[in-house]
C-alpha positions as CSV (number, residue, x, y, z in Angstrom):
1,X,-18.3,7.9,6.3
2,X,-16.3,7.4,3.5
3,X,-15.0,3.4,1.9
4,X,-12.6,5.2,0.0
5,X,-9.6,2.2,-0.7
6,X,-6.5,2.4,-2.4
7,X,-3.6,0.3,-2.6
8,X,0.2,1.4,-3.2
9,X,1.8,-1.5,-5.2
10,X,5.3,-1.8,-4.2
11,X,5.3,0.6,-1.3
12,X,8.5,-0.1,0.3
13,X,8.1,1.6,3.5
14,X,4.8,2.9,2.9
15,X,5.8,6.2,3.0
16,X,3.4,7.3,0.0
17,X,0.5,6.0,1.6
18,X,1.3,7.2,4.9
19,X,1.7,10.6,4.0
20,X,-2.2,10.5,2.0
21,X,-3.8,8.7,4.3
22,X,-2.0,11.1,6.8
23,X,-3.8,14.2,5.2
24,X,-6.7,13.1,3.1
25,X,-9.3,12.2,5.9
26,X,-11.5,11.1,3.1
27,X,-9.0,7.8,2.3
28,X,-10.5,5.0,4.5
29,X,-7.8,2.5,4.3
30,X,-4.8,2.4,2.0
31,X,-3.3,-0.9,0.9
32,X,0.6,-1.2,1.0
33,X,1.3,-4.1,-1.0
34,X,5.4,-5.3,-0.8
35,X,7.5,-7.8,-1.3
36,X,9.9,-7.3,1.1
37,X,9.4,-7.9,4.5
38,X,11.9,-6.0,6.3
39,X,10.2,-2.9,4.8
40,X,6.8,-4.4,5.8
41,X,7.6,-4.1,9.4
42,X,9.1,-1.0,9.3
43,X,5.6,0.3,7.6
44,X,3.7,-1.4,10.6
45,X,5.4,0.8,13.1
46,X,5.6,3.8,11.0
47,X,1.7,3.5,10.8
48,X,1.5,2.5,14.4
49,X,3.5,5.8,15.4
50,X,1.6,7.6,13.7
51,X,-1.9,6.2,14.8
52,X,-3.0,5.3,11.5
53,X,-2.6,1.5,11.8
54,X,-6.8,1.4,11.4
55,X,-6.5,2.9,8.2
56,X,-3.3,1.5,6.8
57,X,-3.1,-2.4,5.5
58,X,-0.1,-4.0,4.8
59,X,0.1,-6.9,2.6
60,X,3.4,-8.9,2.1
61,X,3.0,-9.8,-2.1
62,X,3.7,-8.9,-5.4
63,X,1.4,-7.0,-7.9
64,X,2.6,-9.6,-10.2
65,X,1.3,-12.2,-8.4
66,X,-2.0,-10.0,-7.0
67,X,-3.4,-11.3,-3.6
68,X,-6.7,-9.2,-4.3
69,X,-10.0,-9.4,-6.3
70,X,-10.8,-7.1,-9.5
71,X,-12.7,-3.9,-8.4
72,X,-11.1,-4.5,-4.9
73,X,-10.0,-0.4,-4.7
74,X,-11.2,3.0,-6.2
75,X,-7.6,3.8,-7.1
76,X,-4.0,2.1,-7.6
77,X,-0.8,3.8,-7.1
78,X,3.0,3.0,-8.2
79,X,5.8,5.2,-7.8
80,X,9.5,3.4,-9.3
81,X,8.0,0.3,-8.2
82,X,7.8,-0.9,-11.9
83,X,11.6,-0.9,-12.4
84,X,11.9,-4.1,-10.1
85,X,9.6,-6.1,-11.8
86,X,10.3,-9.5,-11.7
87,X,8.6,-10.1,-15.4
88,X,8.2,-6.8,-17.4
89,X,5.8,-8.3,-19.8
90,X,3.6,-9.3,-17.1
């Protein structure tokens, strides 16, 4: 089986990773990382509803502030995320 990991840095709802982990069968868990918590939940369930809540992880954070180890995923994804930095140097 595949240990294929990813993690979506600022994800919102998760909708990104839901919809690749949704139709790549090769991604074995995908990483929503957020800040907001509100979103977070509404990830959970939206994972949950769709039956992927095995394969979908979501982490309440900040890629600024990165709650995981180097080499922790094969890939890292970001889409408009950047834009809310808290420290744009960072």
């Amino acid at each position: 089986s595949s240990s294929f990991q990813y993690v979506d840095l600022g994800s919102g709802t998760g909708a990104a990773a839901l919809r690749l982990t949704e139709i790549h069968s090769f991604i074995h868990e995908a990483t929503c990382l957020n800040l907001c918590e509100e979103q977070n939940v509404l990830a959970r369930k939206r994972a949950a509803d769709l039956g992927l809540e095995g394969r979908i992880k979501v982490v309440t954070g900040t890629y600024e502030d990165c709650p995981f180890g180097d080499n922790s995923f094969d890939v890292s994804f970001s889409q408009d995320a950047f834009v809310h930095a808290f420290s744009k140097s960072k």
